[in-house]
Backbone bond lengths (Angstrom), bond angles and torsions (degrees), N, CA, C in turn:
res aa  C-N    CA-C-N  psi(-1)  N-CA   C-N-CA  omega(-1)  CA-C   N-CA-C  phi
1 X - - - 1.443 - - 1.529 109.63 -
2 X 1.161 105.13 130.33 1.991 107.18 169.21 1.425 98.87 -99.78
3 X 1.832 105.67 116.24 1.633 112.51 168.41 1.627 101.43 -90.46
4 X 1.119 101.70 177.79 1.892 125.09 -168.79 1.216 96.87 -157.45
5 X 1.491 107.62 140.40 1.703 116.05 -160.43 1.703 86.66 -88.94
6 X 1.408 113.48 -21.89 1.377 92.71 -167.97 1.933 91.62 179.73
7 X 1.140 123.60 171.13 1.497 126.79 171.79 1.769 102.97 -172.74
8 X 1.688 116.24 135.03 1.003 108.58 166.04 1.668 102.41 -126.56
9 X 1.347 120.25 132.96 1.537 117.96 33.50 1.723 84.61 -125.00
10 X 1.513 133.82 -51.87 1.774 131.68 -177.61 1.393 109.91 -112.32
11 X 0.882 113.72 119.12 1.931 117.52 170.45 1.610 99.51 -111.95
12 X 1.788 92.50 117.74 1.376 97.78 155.05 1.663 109.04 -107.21
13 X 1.442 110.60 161.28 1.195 114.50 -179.14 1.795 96.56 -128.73
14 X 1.477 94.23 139.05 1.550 111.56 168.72 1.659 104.69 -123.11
15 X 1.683 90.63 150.81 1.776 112.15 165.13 0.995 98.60 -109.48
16 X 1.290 144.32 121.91 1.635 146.08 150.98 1.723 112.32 74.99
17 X 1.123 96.33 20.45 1.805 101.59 168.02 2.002 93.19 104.66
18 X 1.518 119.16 -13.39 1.257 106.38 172.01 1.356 118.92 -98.84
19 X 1.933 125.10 155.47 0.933 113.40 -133.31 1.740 84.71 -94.30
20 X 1.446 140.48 149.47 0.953 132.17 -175.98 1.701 115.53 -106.59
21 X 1.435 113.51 -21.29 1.187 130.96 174.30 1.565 118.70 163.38
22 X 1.055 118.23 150.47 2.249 142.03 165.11 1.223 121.63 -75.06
23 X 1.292 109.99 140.03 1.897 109.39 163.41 1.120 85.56 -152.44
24 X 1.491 107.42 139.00 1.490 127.08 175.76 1.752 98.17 -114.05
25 X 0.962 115.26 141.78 1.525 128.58 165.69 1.700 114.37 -85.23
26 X 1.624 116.34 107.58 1.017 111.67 170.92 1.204 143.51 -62.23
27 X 1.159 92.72 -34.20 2.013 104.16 171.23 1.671 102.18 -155.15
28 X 1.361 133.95 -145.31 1.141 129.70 -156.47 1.479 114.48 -116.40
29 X 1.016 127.91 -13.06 1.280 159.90 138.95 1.759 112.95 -49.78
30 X 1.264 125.99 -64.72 1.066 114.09 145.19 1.587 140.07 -53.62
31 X 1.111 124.90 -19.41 1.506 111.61 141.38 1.034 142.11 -36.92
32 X 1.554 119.93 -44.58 1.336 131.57 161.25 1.391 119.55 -78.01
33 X 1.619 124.26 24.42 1.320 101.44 164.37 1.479 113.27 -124.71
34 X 1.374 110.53 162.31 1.380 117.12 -168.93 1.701 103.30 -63.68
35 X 1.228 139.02 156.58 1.663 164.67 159.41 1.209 110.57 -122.88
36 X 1.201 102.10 135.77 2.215 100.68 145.19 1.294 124.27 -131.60
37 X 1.001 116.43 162.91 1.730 122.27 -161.11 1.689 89.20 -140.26
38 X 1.509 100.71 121.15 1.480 122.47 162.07 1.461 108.10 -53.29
39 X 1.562 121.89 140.96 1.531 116.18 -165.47 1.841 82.01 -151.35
40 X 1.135 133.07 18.49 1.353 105.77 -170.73 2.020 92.02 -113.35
41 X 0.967 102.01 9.48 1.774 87.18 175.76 1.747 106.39 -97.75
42 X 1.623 109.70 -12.55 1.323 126.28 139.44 1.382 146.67 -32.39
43 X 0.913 104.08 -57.05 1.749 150.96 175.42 1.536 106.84 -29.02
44 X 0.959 145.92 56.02 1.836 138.64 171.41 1.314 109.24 -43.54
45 X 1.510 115.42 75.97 1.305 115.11 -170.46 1.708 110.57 -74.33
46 X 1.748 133.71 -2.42 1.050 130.71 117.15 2.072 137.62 3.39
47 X 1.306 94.18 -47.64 1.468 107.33 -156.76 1.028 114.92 -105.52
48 X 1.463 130.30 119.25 1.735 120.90 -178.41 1.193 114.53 -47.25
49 X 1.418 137.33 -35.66 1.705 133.27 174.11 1.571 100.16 -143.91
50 X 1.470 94.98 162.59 1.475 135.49 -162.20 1.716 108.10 -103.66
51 X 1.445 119.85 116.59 1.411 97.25 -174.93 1.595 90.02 -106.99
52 X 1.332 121.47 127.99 1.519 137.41 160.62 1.430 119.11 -82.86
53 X 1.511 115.98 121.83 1.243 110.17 173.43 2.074 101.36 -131.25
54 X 1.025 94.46 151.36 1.396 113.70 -169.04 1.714 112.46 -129.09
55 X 1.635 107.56 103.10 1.511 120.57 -156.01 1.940 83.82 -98.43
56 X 1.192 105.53 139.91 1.976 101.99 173.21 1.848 96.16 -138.56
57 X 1.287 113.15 118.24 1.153 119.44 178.28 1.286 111.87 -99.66
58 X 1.545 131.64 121.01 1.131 130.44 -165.43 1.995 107.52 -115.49
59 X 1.354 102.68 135.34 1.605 110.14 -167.69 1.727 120.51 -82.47
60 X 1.948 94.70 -35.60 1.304 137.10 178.30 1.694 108.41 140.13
61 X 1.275 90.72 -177.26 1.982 109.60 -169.69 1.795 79.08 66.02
62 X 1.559 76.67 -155.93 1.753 107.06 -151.86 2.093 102.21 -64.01
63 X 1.322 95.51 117.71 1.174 91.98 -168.56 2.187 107.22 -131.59
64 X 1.328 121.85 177.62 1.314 133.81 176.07 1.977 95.88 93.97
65 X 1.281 96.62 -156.20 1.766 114.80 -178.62 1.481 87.77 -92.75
66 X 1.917 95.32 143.31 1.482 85.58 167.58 1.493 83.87 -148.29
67 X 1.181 140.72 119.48 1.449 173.92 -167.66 1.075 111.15 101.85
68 X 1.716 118.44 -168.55 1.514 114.41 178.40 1.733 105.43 -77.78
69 X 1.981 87.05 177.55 1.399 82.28 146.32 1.299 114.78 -136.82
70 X 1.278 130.32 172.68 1.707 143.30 -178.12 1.051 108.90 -137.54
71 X 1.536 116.14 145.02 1.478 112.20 137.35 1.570 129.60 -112.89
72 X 1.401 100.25 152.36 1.566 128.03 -162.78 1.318 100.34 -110.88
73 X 1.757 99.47 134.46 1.447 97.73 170.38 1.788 120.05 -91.60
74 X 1.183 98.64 171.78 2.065 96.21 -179.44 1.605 114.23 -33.00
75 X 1.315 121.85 130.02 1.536 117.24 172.05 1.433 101.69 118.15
76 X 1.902 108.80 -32.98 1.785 81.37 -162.77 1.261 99.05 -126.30
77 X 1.351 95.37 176.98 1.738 99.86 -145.90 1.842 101.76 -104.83
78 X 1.228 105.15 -179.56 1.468 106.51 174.58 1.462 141.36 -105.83
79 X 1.271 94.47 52.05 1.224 106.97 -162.67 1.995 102.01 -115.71
């Protein structure tokens, strides 16, 4: 899973140009909280590397990534 401390206002995330998963920010408060989006059914496990791209559509107010991000393997959580 790739977590995100936070994104305002939609972050999609792609593996290799496919879309891997969405988070919409409900209000502004939710911007600042961490999500994760499963990325391994993505995964061209074929390919020596993975290119990640991370699209953030902003509406207005507080907007882009705002914590880090990581990835976590199966089991752990995002906190």
């Amino acid at each position: 899973r790739l977590v995100v401390g936070g994104v305002g206002d939609l972050c999609s995330v792609y593996i290799n140009g496919r879309l891997a998963g969405e988070h919409a920010a409900r209000n502004e408060a939710d911007k600042r909280t961490p999500f994760a989006i499963r990325v391994d059914p993505a995964i061209d496990w074929t390919l020596p590397s993975q290119t990640l791209t991370i699209r953030v559509e902003n509406d207005g107010g507080l907007g882009g990534i705002h914590g880090r991000i990581w990835v976590v393997s199966s089991g752990a959580d995002a906190r």
